[in-house]
C-alpha positions as a printed Julia matrix, in Angstrom:
390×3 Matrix{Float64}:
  -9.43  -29.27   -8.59
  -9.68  -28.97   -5.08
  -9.5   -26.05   -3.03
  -6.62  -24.94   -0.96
  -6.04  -25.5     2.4
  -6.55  -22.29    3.88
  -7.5   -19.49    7.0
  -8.24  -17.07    4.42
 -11.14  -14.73    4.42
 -12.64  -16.56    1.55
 -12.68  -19.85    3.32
 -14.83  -18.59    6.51
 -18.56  -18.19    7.22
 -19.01  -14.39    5.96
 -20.31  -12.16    8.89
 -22.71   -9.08    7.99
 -21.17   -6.6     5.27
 -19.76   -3.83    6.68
 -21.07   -0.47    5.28
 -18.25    1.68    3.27
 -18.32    4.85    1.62
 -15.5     6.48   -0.76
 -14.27    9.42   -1.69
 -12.84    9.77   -4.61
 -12.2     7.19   -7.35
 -15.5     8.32  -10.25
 -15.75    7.82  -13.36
 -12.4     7.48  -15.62
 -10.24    7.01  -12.02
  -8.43    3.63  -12.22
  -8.0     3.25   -8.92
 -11.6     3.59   -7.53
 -12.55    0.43   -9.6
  -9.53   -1.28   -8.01
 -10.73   -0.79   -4.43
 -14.54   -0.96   -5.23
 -12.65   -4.64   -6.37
 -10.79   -5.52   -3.79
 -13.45   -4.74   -1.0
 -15.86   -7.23   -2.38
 -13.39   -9.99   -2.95
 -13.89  -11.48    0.26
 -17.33  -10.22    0.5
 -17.07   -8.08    3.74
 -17.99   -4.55    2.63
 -21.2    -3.11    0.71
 -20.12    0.36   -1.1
 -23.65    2.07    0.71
 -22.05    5.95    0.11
 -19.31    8.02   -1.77
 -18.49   11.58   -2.73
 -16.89   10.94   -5.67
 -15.66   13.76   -7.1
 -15.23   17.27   -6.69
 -17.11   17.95   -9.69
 -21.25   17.78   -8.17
 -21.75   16.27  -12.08
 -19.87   13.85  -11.84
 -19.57   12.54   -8.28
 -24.03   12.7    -8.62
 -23.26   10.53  -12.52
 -20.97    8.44  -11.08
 -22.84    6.63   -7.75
 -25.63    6.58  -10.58
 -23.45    4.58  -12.53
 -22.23    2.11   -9.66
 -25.92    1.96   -8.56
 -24.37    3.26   -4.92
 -27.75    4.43   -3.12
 -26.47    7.53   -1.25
 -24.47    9.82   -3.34
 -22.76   13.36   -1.54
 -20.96   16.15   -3.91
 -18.82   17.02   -0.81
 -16.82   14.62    1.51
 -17.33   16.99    3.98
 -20.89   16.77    4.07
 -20.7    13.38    3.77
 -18.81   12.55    6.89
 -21.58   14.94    8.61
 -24.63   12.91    7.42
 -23.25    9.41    7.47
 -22.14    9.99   11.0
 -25.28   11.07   12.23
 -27.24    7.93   10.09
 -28.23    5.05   12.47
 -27.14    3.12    9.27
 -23.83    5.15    8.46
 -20.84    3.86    7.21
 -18.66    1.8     9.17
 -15.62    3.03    7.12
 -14.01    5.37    4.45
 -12.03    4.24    1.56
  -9.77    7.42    0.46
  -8.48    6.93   -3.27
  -8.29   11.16   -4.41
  -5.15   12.34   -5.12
  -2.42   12.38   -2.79
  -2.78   15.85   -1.4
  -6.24   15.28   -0.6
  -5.44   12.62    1.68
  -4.94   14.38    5.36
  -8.12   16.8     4.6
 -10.44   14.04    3.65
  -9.5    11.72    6.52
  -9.59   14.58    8.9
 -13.23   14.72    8.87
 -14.17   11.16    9.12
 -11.72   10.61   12.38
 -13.0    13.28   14.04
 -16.91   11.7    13.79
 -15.06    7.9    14.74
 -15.06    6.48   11.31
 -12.65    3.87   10.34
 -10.67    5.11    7.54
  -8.64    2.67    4.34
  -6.77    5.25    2.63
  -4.57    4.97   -0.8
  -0.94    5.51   -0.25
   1.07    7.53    0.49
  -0.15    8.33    3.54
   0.0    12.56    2.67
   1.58   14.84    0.21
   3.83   16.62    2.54
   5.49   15.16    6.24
   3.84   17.86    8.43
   0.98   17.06    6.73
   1.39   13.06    8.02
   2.54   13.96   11.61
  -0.57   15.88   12.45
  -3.41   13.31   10.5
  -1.08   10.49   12.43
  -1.78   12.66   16.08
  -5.43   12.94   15.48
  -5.99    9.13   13.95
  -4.31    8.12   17.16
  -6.56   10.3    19.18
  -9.41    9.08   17.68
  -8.86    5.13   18.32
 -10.47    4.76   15.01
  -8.39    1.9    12.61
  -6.72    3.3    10.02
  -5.56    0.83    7.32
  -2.88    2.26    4.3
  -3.15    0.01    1.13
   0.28   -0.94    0.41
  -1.48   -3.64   -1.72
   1.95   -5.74   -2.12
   2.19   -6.48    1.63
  -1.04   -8.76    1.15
   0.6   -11.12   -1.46
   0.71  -14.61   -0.28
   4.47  -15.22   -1.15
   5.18  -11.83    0.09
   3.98  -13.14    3.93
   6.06  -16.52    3.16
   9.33  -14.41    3.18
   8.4   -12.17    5.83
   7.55  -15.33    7.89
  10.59  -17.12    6.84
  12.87  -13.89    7.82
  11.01  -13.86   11.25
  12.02  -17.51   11.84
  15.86  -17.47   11.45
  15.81  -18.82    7.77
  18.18  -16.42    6.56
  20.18  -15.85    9.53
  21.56  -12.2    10.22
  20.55  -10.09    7.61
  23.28   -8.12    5.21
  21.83   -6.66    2.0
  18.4    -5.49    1.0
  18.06   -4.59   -2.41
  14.56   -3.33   -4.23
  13.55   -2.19   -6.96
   9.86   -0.73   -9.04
  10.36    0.26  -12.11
   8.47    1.26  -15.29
   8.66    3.23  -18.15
   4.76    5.49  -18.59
   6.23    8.41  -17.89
   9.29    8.31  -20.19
   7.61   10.49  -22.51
   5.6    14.14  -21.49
   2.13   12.2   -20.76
  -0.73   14.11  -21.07
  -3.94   11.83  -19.13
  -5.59   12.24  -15.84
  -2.94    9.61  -14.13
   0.26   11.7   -15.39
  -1.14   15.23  -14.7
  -1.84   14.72  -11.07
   0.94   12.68  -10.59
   3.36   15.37  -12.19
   2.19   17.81  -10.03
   4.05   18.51   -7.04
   0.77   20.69   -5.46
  -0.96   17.03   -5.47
   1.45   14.39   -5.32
   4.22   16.26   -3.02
   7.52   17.09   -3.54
   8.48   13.16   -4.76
   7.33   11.74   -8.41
   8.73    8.54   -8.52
  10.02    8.27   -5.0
   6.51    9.11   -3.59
   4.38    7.04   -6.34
   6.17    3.76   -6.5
   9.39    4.53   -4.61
   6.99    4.03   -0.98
   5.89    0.78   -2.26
   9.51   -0.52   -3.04
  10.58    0.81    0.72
   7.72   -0.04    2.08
   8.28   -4.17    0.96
  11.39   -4.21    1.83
  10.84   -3.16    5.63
   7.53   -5.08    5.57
   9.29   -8.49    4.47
  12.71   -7.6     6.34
  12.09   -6.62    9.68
  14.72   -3.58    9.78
  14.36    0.07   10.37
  16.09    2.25    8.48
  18.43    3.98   10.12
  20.1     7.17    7.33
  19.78    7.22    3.37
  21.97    9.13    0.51
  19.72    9.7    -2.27
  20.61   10.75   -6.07
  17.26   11.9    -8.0
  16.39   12.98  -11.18
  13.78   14.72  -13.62
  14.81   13.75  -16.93
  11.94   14.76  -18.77
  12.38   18.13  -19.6
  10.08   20.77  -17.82
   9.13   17.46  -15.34
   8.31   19.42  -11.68
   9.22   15.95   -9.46
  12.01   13.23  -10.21
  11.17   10.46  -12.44
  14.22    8.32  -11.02
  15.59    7.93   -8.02
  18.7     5.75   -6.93
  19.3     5.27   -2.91
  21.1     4.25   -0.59
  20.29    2.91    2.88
  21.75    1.81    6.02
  19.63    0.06    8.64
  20.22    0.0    12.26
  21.93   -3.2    12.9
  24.16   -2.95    9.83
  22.59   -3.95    7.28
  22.61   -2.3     3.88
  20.04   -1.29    1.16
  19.97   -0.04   -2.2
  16.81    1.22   -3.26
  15.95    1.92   -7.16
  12.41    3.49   -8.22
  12.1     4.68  -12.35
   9.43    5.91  -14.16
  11.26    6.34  -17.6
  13.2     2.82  -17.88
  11.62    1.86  -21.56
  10.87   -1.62  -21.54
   9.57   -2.12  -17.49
   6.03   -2.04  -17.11
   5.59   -2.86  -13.59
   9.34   -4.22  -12.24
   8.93   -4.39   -8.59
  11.45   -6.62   -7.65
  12.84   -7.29   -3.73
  16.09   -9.26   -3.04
  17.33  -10.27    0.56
  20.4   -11.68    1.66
  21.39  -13.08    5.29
  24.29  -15.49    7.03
  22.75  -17.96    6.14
  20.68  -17.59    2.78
  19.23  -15.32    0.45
  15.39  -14.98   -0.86
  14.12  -13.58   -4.37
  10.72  -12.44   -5.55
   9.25  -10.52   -8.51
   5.8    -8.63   -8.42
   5.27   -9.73  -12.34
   5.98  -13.49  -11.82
   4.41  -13.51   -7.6
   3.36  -17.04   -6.99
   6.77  -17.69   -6.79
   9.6   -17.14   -4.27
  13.33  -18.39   -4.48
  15.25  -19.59   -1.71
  18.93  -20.32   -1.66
  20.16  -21.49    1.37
  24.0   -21.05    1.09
  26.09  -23.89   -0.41
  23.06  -25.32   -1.55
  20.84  -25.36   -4.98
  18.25  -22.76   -5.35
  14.76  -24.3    -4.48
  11.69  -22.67   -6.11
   8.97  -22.0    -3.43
   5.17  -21.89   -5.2
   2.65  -20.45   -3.51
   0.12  -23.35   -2.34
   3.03  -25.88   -3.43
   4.94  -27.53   -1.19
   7.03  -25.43    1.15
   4.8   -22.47    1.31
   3.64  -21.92    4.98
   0.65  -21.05    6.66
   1.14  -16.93    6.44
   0.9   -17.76    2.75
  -1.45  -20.01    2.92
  -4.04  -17.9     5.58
  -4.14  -15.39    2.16
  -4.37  -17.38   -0.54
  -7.85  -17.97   -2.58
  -7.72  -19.8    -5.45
  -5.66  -23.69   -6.05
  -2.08  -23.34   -7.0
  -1.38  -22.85  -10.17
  -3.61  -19.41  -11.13
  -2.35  -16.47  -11.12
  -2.89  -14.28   -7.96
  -1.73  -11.34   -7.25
  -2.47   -7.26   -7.42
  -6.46   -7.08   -6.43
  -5.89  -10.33   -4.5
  -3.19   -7.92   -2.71
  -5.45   -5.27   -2.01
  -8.44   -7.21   -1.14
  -6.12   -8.57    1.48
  -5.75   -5.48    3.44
  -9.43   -4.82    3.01
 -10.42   -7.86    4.65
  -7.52   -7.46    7.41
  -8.67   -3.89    8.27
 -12.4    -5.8     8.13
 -11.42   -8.13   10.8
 -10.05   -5.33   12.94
 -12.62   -2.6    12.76
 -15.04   -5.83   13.59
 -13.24   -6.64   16.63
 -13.09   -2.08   17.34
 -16.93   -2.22   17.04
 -17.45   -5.11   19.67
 -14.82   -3.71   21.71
 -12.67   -7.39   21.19
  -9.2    -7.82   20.75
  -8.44   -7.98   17.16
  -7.66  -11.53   16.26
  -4.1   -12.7    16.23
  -2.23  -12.8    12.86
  -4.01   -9.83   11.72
  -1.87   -7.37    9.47
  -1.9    -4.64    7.55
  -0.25   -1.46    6.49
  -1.04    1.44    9.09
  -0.29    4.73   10.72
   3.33    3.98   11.06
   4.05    2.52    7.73
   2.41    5.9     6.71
   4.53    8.04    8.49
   7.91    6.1     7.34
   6.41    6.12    3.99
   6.44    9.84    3.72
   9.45   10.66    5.65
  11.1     8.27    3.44
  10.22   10.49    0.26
  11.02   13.78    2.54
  14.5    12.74    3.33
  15.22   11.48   -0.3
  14.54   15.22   -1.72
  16.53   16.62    0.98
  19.65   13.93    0.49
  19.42   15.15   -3.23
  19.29   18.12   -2.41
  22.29   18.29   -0.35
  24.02   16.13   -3.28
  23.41   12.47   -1.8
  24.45   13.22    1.89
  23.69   10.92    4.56
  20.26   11.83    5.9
  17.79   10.35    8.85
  14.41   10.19    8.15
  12.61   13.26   10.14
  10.08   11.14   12.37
């Protein structure tokens, strides 16, 4: 079968590797093998350094076991030595625990290392607002792995939003749902996650409800303007909400509803994003994402497949593999990855970075936790109207 016709990363003469270290993400932590993953997809990062734990064991066991050459039982220590290595890292991936986040990233920006960091962007809004002041300061590029923004399909409906396809838009209406947690868990995933000292005050809202908002402002264009949010722990003893229903209006008019479970038996990974304009209305689900449907209105809906006919060249510039195959969550990430690649490239050589280039950032961060800030304190206040506190 032949190959796509594509821009993507894959498709392109590879330049030198950059160098990457990690924190976080050793041995039994799911999502350090996902970005270890994604960064090689494309081929533009070599994993040279990590601290990998907190535990000196096991962060020393575990580079031995990814055969990564320079291993560190602090991150602290290892943003000291890799900065002052003629061959240091060119950039941090962050994938600890949520409230780790700010403190990790703190000392990398401060020697001028690039950072990739797991969302959310921090466990706590002041938290955000000062790592967002010093990133800034620092001119470093700071890339936030909202892995869904990189699927293919997912840039075919931004693009088609952006170009008028839809015409005003009315209603936004997401959705990420599962059902792990309906149940008292008791693994390394649950505990942290349950934890309001390292995840922050949000379960649900701050583990998969960010994603949900997150897509829908990525693919829609609007800002939020106030939410009324309705949470819930229904697990007994539970610390943070498992489910959260919300409300949102964006400036412009539009209006959202926003629903993020972890106890809905029967969903293993539901994200689903619906958007409806003058003109049209678009459908896509994260468990079925090569495809996206279109209805324009007073018309049939028409099945858009990603690499089939229809799809565009924002879907197309991301895509690897022929139509047909499945692609979709490490695709996702590895898209970011190689994004953030192309624009810590262009940082080094002091070069514009290259048009078309995008990926999840500062601000996305920011939103992401204010979002999750002003959903506790709508509950809170029994679903009033709140504004996120940016």
């Amino acid at each position: 079968m032949p190959p796509i016709d594509s821009g993507a990363a894959a498709h392109t003469a590879r330049p030198e590797r950059l160098r990457l270290g990690m924190v976080g993400g050793g041995r039994d932590a799911f999502i350090g093998a996902v970005h270890r993953i994604a960064a090689r997809i494309d081929d533009q990062y070599e994993l040279v350094a990590g601290a990998f734990s907190s535990n000196p064991e096991k962060a020393l066991a575990s580079a031995q076991d990814l055969g990564v050459p320079r291993a560190y039982t602090s991150f602290a220590e290892m943003a000291s030595k890799e900065a002052r290595r003629k061959d240091g890292i060119d950039a941090v991936a962050i994938v600890t625990p949520n409230h780790m986040h700010a403190p990790v990233a703190m000392q990398f920006l401060k020697r001028g290392i690039h950072v990739i960091c797991d969302k959310p962007l921090t466990a706590t809004l002041p938290e955000a607002k000062k790592l967002a002041r010093a990133a800034e300061a620092s001119g470093v590029v700071f890339a936030l792995t909202h892995n869904y923004t990189g699927y293919p399909m997912i840039r075919q409906a931004k693009a088609m939003i952006a170009n008028g396809e839809l015409g005003d838009l009315r209603l936004v209406n997401v959705e990420y749902v599962q059902d792990w947690l309906t149940e008292t868990v008791e693994n390394k995933q649950a505990d942290w996650r349950t934890d309001p000292a390292r995840s922050g005050a949000g379960g649900s809202t701050g583990d998969i409800g960010t994603h949900a908002f997150n897509l829908a402002n990525f693919v829609s264009g609007l800002t939020l303007d106030t939410l009324a949010a309705d949470l819930a722990a229904f697990v007994p003893g539970r610390r943070v909400d498992d489910n959260g229903h919300v409300l949102m209006r964006y400036q412009g008019g539009a209006r959202g509803m926003l629903w993020c479970s972890q106890v809905a038996p029967g969903n293993e990974n539901g994200l689903r994003l619906r958007i409806y304009g003058t003109r049209g209305g678009l459908e896509w689900a994260q468990e079925d994402p090569n495809y996206l449907w279109f209805t324009p209105f007073g018309q049939p809906k028409r099945k858009i497949t990603r690499g089939g006919a229809g799809a565009g060249p924002e879907a197309a510039r991301v895509s690897r593999i022929p139509p047909g195959h499945p692609e979709g969550y490490l695709e996702g990430f590895a898209t970011i990855y190689t994004e953030a690649a192309r624009a810590i490239r262009a940082a080094k050589a002091g070069t514009p970075i290259p048009a078309g280039t995008t990926f999840p950032g500062l601000k996305e961060g920011l939103e992401g936790v204010a979002f999750v800030d002003a959903c506790v304190r709508s509950s809170a206040r029994n679903g009033a109207w709140v504004s996120l506190n940016l």
